[in-house]
Phi, psi and omega in degrees: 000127174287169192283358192255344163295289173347275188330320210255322169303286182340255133043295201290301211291308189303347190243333149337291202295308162334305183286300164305344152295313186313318173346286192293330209272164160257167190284119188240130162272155173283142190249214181300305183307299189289344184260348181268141193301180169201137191241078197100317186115344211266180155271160165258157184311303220228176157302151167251355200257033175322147163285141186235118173267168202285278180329304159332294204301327184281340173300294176302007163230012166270313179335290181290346171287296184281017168249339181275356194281326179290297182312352145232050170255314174324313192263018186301313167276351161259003191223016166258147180252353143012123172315295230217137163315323192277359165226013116340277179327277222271353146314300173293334166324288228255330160288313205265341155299333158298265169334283175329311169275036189228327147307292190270002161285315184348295179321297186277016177252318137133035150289352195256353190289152186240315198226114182284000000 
């Protein structure tokens, strides 16, 4: 048996045993205490349960789409094993067109608006 078979069980069985077990644990509800917020040591100031926009949230996960997508666009030329440089080249081409145009549908849906 190869080591990617092992590995590959091991993997399987360990997360089979992890969901049955979860089964089996019991559902501990929360209590007062544990659901109120804590400052410190302090009372708290405020509500802890503030209104959240919306528009923040989708910037900030278009954000993180387009930085982990550059981040593994980056090392594309030392970790490609590719025949020819040039098709290296028309790979990342074809990812970073892909962005772009993904950037500018955002764009013209009116994801990128900060203030309507």
């Amino acid at each position: 048996m190869n080591l990617l078979a092992t590995v590959m069980i091991i993997a399987v069985t360990l997360s089979f045993i992890l969901a049955i077990v979860s089964f089996w644990l019991p559902q501990l509800s929360p209590d007062y205490e544990k659901l109120s917020p804590y400052e410190c040591g302090f009372d708290p100031l405020g509500t802890a349960r503030l209104p959240f926009s919306l528009r923040f949230f989708l910037i900030a996960i278009l954000f993180l789409l387009f930085d982990l997508e550059i981040a593994l666009l980056l090392p594309l030329p030392w970790g490609d094993q590719l025949t020819t440089p040039l098709l290296t080249f028309i790979w990342a081409t074809a990812v970073l067109v892909l962005l772009t145009l993904g950037l500018v549908y955002e764009w013209t849906q009116g994801g990128l608006e900060w203030a309507e």
